[in-house]
N, C-alpha and C positions, 0 to 999 in steps of 0.2 A: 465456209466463208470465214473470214480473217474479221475478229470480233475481239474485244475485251473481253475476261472472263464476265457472266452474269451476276448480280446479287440473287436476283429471281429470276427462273423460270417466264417463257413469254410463249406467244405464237399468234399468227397474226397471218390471213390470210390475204395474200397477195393479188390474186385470179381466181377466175370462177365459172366453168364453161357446162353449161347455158348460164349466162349471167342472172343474178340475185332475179324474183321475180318471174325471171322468164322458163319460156313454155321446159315443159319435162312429160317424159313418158317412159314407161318400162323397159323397149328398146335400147335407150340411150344410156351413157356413161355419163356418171358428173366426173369431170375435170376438178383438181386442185392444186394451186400451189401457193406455197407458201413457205413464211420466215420463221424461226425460231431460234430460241435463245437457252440452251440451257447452264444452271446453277449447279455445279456440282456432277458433272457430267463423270459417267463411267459406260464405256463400251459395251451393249449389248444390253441394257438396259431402258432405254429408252425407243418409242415407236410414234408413230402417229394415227389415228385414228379419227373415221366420222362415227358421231352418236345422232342419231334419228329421234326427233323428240319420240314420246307415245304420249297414249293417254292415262293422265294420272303422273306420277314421278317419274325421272330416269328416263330410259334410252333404249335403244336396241345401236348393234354393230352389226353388218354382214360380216359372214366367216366367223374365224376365232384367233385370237387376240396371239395366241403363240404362233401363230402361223402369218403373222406380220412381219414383215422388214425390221430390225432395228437398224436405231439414227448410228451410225460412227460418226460426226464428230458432236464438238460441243455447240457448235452455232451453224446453221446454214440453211439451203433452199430446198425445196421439193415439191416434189410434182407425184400426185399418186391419182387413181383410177377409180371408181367407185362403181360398180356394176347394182343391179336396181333386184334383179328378182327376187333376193330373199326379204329386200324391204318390201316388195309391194305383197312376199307373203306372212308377213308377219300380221299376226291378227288384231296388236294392241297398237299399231304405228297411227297415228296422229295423222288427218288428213285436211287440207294439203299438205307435203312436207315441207319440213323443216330441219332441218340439219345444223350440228354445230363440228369445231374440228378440235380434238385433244390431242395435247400429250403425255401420255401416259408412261407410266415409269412400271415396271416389272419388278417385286415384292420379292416374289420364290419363284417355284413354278407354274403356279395354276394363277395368283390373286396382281390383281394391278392398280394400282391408283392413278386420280388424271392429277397430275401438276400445272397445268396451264389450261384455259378454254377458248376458244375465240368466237366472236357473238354468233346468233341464230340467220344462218342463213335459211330463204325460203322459196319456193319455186311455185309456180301456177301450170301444177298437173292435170291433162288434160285427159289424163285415162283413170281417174281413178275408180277402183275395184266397185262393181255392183252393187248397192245396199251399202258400202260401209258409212257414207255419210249418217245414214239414216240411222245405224248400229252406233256409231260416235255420238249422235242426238241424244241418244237413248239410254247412251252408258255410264251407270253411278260412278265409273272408277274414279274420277277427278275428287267428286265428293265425299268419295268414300277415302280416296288417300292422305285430303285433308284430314277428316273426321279422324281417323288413324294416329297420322302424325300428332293433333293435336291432345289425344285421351294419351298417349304413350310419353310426348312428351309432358304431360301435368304428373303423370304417377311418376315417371324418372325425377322432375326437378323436386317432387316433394321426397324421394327420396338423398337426393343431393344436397338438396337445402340443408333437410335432418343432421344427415352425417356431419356435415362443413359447420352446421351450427357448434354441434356440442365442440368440435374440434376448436373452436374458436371463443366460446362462451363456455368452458367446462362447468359452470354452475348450475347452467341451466340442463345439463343431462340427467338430473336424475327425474326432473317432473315432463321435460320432453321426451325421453323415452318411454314413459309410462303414455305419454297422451298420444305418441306417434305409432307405438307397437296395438293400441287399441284403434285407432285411424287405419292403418295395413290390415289387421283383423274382420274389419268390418266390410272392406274394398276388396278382401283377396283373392276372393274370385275372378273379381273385373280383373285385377292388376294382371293375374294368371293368364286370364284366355288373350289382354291385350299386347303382353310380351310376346305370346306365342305368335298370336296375328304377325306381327309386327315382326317376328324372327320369320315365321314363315315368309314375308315380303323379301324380307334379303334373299332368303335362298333362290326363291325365283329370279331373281334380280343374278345373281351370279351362279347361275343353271345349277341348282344344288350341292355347291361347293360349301360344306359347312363351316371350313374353317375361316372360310374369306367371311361367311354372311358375322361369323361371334368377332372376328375382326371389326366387320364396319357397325356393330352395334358398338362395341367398344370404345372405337373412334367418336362415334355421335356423342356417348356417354361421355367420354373425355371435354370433349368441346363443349358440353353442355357446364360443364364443372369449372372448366378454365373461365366461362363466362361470368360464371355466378363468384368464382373467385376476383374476380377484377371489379366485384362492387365495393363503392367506397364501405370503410368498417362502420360509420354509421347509419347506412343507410342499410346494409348488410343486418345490422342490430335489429332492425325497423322489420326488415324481412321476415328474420329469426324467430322476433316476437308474433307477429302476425301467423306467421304459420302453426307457432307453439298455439296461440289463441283459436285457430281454428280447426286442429286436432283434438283440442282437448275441452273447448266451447260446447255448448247443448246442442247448437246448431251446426251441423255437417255441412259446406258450399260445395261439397263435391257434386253430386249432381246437377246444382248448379253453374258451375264451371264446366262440365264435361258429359252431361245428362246425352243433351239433342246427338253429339259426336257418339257417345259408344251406340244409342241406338241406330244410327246410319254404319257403323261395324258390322252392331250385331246384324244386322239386315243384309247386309252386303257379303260377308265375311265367309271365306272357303269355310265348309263342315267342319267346324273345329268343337269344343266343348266350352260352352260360352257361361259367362258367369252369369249369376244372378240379378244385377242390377242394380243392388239396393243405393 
């Protein structure tokens, strides 16, 4: 369609057939069309795709991702198909469904990022799978993903903090490295088994593609950094000190910060070699 170049990335779902709400079953196709907009457009790069909520983080897709259509052009309309049996056999999908529609941009060959989302749509399924309601009731993942994200993101930002302090306050590096390198020493076990955890989740997440899973840890790390960079420099200072204080303080808040979460890991958490706890 005949558009303005973009600044951003958009997508925006136009139709919806069986409409938002209504009935759905295995048999049936969901219908979609829709507009998009892209920023930066290059041929053969660009697709569109449904993500299926699950439970716990992330998504499932029917089929695979290189085996989709790419958009030729930079802006316009479409209408794609969406066939139901490998969602309804997927064993972590979220019930009832719910679906969102991306578009996704193409990296190399295997890894893809979404550039655009457009909201959750949801349907009232009228078949769904024997027992899984009951298995969904039942299932730590949600809790256990929280728990996850939040033990992996406190050990990442005190490691970020760290770094970005001394980078920023060279004075205080030589008694914060001393107080931060005996902090790491004390936790390294937990730090250990919860990066793993937590690498292990990517790779399931992008069917054991390793280099996409050190990609999106990467990415996360990045954005966690750019975050903590855009705090103002005195409030940053406030940070710096606080953290210096409770690395190097008598009293350790890690456990109290992050105690209840790694136990909901370690309880939940594929056979991995878990740390100690202290």
């Amino acid at each position: 369609m005949e558009a303005p170049p973009a600044e951003k990335s958009s997508i925006s779902v136009t139709a919806l057939s069986p409409l938002e709400g209504g009935e759905l079953n295995k048999s049936m196709i969901i219908g979609v069309d829709v507009e998009y907009h892209i920023a930066d457009f290059k041929p053969g790069d660009y697709f569109l795709g449904p993500i299926f909520a699950t439970r716990g983080f992330g998504g499932m897709a029917p089929g695979k991702f290189e085996q989709y259509p790419s958009l030729t052009a930079a802006s316009g309309k479409a209408h794609f198909c969406i066939p139901l049996d490998e969602v309804y056999e997927h064993s972590t999908v979220r019930w009832p469904l719910s679906m969102q529609v991306n578009l996704m941009r193409r990296l190399d060959g295997v890894s893809t990022t979404s550039m655009a989302t457009s909201r959750p749509y949801s349907f009232r399924v009228t078949d769904i799978p024997s027992g899984a309601l009951e298995r969904q009731a039942n299932d730590p993942t949600q809790e256990y993903q929280f728990a996850l994200m939040k033990a992996w993101g406190y050990y990442r930002f005190r490691s970020i903090a760290y770094k970005l302090c001394i980078e920023k306050y060279p004075a205080m590096q030589p008694v914060y490295t001393k107080a931060y390198r005996d902090w790491e020493s004390r936790h390294r076990a937990d730090i250990d088994f919860i990066n793993q955890v937590q690498f292990e989740s990517y790779l399931k997440q992008v069917r054991g593609h390793t280099e996409i899973a050190m990609r999106i840890e990467d990415q996360a790390t990045g954005k966690m950094r750019e975050a903590v960079e855009k705090t103002q420099p005195e409030e940053l200072k406030v940070e710096c000190d606080l953290n210096y204080g409770d690395a190097s303080g008598s009293k350790d808040t890690t456990h109290e910060a992050i105690g209840k979460a790694l136990e909901v890991v370690r309880k939940n958490a594929p056979k991995l070699e878990q740390g100690a706890g202290k």
